[in-house]
C-alpha positions as CSV (number, residue, x, y, z in Angstrom):
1,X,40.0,42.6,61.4
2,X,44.0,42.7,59.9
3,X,45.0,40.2,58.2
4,X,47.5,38.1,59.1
5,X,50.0,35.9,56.8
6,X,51.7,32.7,58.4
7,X,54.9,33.1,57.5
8,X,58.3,30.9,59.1
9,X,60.5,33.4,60.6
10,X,63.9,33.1,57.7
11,X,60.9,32.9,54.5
12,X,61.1,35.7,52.6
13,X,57.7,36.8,51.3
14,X,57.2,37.9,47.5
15,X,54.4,40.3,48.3
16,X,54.5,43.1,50.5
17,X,53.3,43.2,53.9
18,X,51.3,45.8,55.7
19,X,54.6,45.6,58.1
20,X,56.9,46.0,55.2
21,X,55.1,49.1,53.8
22,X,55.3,50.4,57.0
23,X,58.5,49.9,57.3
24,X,59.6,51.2,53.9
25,X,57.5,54.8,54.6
26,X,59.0,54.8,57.3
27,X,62.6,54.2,55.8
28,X,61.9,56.3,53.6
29,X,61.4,59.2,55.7
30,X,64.2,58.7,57.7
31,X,66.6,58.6,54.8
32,X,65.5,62.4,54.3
33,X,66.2,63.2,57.6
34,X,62.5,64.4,57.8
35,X,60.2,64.5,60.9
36,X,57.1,63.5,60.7
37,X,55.7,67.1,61.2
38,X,58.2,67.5,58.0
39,X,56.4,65.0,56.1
40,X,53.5,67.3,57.4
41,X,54.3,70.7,56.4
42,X,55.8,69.5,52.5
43,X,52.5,68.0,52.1
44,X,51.0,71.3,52.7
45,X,49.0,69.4,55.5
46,X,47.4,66.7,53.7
47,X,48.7,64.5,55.3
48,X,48.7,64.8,59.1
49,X,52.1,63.9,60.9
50,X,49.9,61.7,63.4
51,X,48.3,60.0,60.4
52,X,51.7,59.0,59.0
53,X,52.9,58.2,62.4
54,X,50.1,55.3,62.4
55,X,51.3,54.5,58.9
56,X,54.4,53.5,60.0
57,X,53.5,52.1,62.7
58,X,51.1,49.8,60.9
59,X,48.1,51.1,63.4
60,X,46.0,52.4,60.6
61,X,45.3,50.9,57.2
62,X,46.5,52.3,53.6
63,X,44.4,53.4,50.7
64,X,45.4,53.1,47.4
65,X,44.5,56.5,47.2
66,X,47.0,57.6,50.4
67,X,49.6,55.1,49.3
68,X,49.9,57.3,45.7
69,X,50.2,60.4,47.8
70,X,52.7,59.2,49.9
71,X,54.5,58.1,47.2
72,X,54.5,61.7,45.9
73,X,55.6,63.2,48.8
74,X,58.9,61.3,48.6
75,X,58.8,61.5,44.6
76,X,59.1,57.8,44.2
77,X,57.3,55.6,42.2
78,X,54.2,54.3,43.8
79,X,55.6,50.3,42.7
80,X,58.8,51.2,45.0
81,X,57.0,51.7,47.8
82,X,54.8,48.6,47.8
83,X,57.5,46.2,46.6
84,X,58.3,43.4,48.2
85,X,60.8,42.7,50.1
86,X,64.3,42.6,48.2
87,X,65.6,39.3,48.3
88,X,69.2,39.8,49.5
89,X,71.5,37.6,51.3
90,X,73.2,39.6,53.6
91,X,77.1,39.9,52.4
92,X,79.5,41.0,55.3
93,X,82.2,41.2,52.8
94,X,80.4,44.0,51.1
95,X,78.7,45.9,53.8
96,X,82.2,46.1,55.4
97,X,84.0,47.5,52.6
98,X,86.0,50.5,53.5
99,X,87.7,52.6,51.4
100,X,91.1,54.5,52.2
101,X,89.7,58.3,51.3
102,X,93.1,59.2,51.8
103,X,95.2,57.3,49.1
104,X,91.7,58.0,46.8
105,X,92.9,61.8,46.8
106,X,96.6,61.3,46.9
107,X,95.7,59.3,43.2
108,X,93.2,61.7,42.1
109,X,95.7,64.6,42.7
110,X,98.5,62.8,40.5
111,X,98.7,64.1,37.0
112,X,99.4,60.8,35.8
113,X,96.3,59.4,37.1
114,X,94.3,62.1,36.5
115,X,93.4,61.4,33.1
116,X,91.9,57.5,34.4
117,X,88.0,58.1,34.1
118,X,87.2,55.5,36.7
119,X,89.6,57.5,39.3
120,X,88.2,60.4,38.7
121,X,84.0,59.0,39.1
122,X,85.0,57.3,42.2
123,X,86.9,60.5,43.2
124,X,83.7,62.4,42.7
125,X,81.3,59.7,44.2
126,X,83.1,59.7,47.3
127,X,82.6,63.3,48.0
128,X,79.1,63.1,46.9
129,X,78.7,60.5,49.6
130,X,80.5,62.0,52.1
131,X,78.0,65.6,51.9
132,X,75.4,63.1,51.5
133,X,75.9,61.2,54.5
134,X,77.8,64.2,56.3
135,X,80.5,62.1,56.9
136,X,83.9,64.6,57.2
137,X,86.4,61.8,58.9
138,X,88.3,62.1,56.0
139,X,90.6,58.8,56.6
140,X,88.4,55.6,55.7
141,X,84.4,55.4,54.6
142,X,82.2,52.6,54.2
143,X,80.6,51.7,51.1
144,X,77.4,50.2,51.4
145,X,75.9,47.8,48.8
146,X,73.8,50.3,47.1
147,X,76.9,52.5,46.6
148,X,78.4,49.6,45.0
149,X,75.8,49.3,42.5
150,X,75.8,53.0,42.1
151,X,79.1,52.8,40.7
152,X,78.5,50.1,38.6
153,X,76.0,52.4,36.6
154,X,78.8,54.7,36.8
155,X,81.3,52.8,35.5
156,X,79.7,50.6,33.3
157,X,81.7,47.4,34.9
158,X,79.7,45.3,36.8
159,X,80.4,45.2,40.2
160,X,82.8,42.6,40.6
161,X,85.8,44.4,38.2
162,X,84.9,47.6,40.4
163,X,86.0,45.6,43.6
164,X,88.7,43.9,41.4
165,X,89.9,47.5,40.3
166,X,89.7,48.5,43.9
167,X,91.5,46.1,44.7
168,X,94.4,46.7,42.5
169,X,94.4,50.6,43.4
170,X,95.0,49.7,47.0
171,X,91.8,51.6,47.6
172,X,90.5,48.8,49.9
173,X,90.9,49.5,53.8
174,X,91.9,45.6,54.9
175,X,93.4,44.4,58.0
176,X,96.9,44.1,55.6
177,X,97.3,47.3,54.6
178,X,95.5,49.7,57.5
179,X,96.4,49.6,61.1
């Protein structure tokens, strides 16, 4: 018999759900791009591409025993992928931050500005991103919330100066200053 938790549809829960395990395998797999017969094949076939398939669907049950597996296959720690829930508000400021990739590498190719570290990080980040995400537009990109936090590590400013600072570099895509 599954369990079931009674829970109001905004509440947040502080434990992990059998649907938000799911969820994050399946997440998880996605983010790699990898099919389930993928997750299949790296595991050397311990782990059958219909059995994960239930996984993420949340038709089948997870051992302790599968769940550390799992969590090797994606090289995560095992606590990542039964965390709760993050507790984010959604920001539509921040999810809908675009950056102008164009004035980034007219600054980054200045000599002037060349010797600013933080130019130069973000200049870097951004083409990470963009091979990561195989995003070749080459005009504007969105940064995502985790890309922001990212760059706080890479910075060392939290992540309100890196806004700030993109802000002052004109860096920010806005309905001002893009048509």
């Amino acid at each position: 018999m599954k369990s079931q938790r009674k829970t109001s549809p905004d509440a947040i829960p502080t434990q992990p759900t059998p649907a938000s395990i799911a969820h994050r395998i399946r997440s998880l797999r996605l983010e790699r791009r990898w099919s389930l017969a993928d997750v299949e094949r790296l595991s050397r076939g311990s782990l059958k591409a219909v059995v994960l398939g239930s996984y993420e669907r949340g038709d089948r049950s997870l051992s302790l025993t599968r769940a550390i597996d799992i969590a090797e296959i994606f090289s995560i720690p095992l606590q990542h992928l039964l965390a709760a829930p993050e507790k984010t508000a959604p920001t539509l400021t921040r999810t809908e931050m675009m950056v102008d990739l164009r004035r980034t590498r007219a600054l980054a190719q200045d000599p002037l500005a060349q010797s600013d570290p933080i130019l130069m990080t973000f200049s870097a980040f951004l083409a990470w991103i963009a091979t990561r995400r195989c995003d070749w537009n080459g005009e504007i990109m969105s940064l995502r919330n985790g890309d922001l936090s990212t760059l706080s590590i890479m910075t060392l400013m939290n992540e309100e100066a890196i806004l700030n600072w993109l802000n002052e570099k004109g860096l920010l895509v806005t309905e001002l200053n893009h048509p």
